[in-house]
C-alpha positions in Angstrom: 15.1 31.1 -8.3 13.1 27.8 -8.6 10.1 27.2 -6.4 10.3 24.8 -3.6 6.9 22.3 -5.5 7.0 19.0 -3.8 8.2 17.9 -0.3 8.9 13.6 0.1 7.6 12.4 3.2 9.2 9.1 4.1 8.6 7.6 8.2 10.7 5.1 8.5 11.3 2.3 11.3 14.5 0.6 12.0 15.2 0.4 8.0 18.2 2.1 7.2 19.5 -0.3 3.8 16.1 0.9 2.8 16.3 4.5 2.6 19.9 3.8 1.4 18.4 2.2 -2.1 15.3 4.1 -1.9 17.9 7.9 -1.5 20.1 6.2 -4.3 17.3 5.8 -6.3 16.6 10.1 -5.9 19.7 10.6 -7.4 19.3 8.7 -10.6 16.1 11.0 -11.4 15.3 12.8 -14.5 14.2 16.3 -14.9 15.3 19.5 -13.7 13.0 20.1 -10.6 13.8 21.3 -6.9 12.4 19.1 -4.2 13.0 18.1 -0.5 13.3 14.7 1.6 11.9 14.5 4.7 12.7 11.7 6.3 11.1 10.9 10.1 12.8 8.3 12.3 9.8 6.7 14.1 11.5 5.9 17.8 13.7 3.4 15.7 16.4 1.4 17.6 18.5 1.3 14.4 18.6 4.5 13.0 19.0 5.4 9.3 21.0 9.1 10.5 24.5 7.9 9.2 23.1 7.1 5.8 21.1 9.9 5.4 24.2 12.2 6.2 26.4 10.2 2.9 23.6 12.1 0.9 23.4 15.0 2.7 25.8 17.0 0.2 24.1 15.9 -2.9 20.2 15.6 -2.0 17.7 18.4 -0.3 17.4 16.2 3.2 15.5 17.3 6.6 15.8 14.1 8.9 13.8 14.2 12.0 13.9 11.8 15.1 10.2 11.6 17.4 9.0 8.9 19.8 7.5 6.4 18.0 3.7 7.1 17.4 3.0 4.8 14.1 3.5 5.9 10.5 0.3 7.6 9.9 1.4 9.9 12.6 4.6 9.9 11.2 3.9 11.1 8.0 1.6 13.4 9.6 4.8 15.2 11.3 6.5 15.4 7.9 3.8 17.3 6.4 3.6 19.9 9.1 7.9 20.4 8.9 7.8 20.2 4.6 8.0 23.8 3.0 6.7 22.5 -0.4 3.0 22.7 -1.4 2.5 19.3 -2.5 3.5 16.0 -0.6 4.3 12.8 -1.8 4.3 9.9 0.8 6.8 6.8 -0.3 7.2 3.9 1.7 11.1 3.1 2.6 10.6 -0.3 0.9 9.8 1.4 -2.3 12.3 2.1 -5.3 11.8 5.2 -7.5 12.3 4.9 -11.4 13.9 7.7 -13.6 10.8 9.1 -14.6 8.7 9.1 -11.7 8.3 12.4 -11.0 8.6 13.7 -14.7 5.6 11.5 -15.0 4.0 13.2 -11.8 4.4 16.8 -12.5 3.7 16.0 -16.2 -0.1 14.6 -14.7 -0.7 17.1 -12.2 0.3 20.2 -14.8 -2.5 19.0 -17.3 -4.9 17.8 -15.1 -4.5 18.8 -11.4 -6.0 16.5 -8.4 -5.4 17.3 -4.9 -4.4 13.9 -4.1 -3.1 10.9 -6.1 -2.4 7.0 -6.2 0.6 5.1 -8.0 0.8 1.7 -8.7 4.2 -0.9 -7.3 5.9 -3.1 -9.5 8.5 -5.3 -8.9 11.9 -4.7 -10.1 13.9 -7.2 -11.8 16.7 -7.6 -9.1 13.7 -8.5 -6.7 13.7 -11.8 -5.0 11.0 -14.8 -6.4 9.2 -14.2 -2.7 8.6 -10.7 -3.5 8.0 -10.7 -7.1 5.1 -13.7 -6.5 4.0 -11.4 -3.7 3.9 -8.6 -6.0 1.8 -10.7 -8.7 -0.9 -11.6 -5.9 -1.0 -8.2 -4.2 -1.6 -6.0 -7.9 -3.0 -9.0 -10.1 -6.5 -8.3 -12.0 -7.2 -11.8 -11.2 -6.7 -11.4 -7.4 -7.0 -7.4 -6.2 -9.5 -6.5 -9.3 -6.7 -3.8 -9.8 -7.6 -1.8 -6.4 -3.9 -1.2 -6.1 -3.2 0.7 -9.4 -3.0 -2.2 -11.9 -5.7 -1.3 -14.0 -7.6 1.8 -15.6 -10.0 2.7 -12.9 -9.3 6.7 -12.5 -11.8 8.3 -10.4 -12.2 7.8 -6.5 -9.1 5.8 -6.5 -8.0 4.9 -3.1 -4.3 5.4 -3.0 -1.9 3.4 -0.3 1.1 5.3 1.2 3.2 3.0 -0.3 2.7 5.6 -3.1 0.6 8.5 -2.5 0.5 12.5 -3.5 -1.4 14.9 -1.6 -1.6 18.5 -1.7 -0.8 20.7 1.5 -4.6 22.2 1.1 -6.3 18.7 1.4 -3.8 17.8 4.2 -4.6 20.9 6.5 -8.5 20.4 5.8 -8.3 16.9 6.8 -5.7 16.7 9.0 -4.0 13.9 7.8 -3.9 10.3 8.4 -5.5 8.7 11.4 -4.5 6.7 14.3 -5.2 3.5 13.0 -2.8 0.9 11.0 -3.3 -0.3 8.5 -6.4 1.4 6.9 -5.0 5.0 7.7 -5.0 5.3 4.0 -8.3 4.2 2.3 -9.9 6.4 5.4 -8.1 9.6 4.8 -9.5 8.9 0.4 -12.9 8.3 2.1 -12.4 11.5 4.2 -11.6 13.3 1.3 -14.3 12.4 -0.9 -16.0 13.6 1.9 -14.9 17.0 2.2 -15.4 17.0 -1.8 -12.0 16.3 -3.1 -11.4 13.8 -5.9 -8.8 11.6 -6.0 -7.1 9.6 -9.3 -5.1 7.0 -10.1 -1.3 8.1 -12.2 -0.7 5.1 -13.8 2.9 6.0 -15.2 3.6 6.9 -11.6 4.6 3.3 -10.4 7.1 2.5 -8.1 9.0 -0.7 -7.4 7.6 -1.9 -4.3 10.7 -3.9 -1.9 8.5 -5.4 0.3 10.8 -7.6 2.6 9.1 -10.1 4.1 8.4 -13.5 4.5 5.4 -15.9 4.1 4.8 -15.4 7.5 5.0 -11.5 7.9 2.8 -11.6 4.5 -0.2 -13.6 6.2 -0.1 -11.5 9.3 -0.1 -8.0 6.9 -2.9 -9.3 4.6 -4.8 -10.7 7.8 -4.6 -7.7 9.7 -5.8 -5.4 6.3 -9.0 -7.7 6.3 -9.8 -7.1 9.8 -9.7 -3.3 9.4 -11.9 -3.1 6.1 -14.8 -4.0 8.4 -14.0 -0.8 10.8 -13.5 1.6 7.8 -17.1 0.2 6.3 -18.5 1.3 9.8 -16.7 4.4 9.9 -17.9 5.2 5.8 -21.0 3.3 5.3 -21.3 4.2 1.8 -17.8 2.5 0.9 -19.0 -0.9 1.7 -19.4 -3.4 -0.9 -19.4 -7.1 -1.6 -15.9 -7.3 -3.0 -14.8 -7.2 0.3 -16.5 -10.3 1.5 -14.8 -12.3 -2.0 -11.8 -13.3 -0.3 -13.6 -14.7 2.6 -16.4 -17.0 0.1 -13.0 -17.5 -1.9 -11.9 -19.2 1.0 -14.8 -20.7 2.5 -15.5 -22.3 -1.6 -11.9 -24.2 -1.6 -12.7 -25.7 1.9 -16.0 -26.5 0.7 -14.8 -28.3 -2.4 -11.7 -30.2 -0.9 -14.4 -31.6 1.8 -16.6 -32.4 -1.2 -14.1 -34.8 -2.6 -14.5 -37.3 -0.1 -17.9 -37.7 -1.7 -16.7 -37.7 -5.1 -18.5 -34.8 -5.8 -15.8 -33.1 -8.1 -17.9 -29.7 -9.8 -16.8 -27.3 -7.1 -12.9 -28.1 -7.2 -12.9 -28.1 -11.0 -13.5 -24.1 -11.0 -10.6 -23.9 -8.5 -8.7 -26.0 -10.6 -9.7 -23.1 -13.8 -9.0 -20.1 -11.8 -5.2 -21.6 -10.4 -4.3 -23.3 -14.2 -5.6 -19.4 -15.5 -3.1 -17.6 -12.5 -0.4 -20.0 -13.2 -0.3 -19.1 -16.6 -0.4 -15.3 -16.1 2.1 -15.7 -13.5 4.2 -17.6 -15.5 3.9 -14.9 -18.5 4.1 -12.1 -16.9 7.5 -13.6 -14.8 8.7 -15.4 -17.0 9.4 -18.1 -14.3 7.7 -21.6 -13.8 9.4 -20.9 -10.1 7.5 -17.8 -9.5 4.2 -18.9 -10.9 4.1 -21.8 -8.5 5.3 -19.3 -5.7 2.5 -17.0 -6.8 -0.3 -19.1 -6.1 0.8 -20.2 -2.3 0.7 -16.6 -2.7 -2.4 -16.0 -3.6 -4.0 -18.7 -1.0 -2.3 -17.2 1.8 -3.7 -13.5 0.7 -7.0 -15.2 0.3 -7.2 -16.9 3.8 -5.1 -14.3 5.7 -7.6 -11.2 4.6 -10.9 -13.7 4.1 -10.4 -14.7 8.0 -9.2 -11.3 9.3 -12.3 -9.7 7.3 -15.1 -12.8 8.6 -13.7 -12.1 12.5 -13.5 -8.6 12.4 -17.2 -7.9 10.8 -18.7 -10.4 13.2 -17.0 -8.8 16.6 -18.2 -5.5 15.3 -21.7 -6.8 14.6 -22.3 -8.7 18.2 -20.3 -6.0 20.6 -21.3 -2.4 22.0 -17.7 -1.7 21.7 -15.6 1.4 19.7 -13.3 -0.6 17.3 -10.8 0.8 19.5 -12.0 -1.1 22.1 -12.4 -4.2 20.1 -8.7 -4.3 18.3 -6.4 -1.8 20.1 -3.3 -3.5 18.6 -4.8 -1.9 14.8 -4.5 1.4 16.7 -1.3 3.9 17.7 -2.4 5.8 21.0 
């Protein structure tokens, strides 16, 4: 009898097409291994039950309903319900390819870590919204490769978009926290912590939906900047100035468009470089003039939207004797 190894954790939150493409994608998976879904309905309105019960017959499915309580939480309630020993949290925007967990168990067989990180890609049938979103958000030339798109290995912060953890470190931790977004990169630094090393699979991508608009994209990147300030407090030794670059990224272009009244050119020239340099990558890596223009609104929005949220959020904290809590209770589930 095959072991019960690995138990999907998937919240979920008035998204049922989602999990449809996401359970279709399950199905299409290679290797012989035996593994559970458990999905959690977070107080949606618009439930995903019907879908889940087409695949019912043909996939290893525990569905669960709870008050909504955010997706840390969520995921949280997943864990504790999932018989395997090791979890892997998907997003339901997220699409799996064939070899994902091939490449998973392959990694964790030869060299074991208690938790992991994947990478997101964007899949061909992907809209030019979301495949320029996906070039800003996993770019070297924008992220530095935080989110999986380069080699870094050691102490690297998964997102739950994509993320592996073993029932050991989840028990000893407890899982993610309250607040969202953030709940990630604090249960890595929690971990490290406790002395658990986390690692980066890079052949453990995923295609990463992400359905939103230009709008909904500002408000996500703004709100992940104003939580990077909270998790610094809360981990002191995590801060660093990469965090303030998107803020003096932002600050610099202001700077330079004002300069021009002056005639004083220097300063927009380098912005000139570093868009002419993205374009091209964009355009390369696409293969679409469309998307490379796309990409760069992109990448001014990401800019701005984190710079701004990261700038207001570190100067609240630094002049008020409030808890975080106190000062942003819309960035945490009660």
């Amino acid at each position: 009898m095959k072991v019960l190894e690995y138990s999907f954790i998937i919240p979920v939150y008035n998204r049922p097409n989602e999990i449809k493409e996401l359970l279709e994608s399950f199905l299409k998976l290679n290797g012989d291994f035996y593994f559970e879904i458990v999905i959690v309905e977070d107080g949606s309105s618009e439930t995903s039950k019907s879908v889940v019960d087409v695949f019912s017959s043909q996939l290893n499915i525990s569905y669960y309903f709870k008050n909504n309580s955010g997706p840390g939480d969520s995921r949280n309630f997943g864990m504790t319900n999932a018989k395997g020993n090791y979890f892997i949290i998907l997003d339901s925007d997220v699409i799996l390819p064939e070899n994902y967990l091939m490449n998973v168990d392959d990694f964790l067989n030869n060299t074991y870590y208690h938790c992991f990180g994947g990478p997101d890609a964007a899949h061909q049938s992907f809209t030019n919204l979301q495949k320029a979103i996906n070039f800003s958000m996993t770019s070297f030339l924008t992220t530095g490769g935080i989110r999986g798109g380069n080699e870094v290995i050691e102490n690297f912060q998964p997102r739950s978009f994509n993320m592996g953890l073993s029932k050991k470190a989840f028990e000893d931790t407890r899982g993610f926290g309250k607040i969202h977004p953030g709940e990630d990169p604090d249960l890595s630094l929690r971990l490290h912590k406790l002395g658990y090393k986390t690692t980066l699979i890079k052949k453990a991508s995923v295609f990463h939906k992400r359905r939103i608009s230009w709008k909904k994209f500002y408000n996500q990147v703004h709100k992940f900047g104003m939580v990077r300030p909270i998790l610094n407090q809360w981990h002191p030794t995590s801060k660093s100035v990469v965090y303030w670059l998107p803020s003096f990224f932002s600050l610099g272009l202001l700077v330079a468009l004002f300069l021009l009244i002056f005639n004083i050119e220097f300063l927009v020239y380098i912005y000139i470089l570093y868009f002419g340099l993205a374009f091209i990558v964009s355009v390369v890596s696409n293969k679409s003039i469309g998307i490379a223009f796309q990409s760069l609104l992109a990448i001014c929005i990401q800019f701005f939207g984190y710079g701004y949220g990261f700038f207001k959020s570190t100067f609240k904290i630094m002049l008020s004797n409030k808890t975080p809590e106190q000062l942003f209770p819309k960035l945490f589930f009660k």
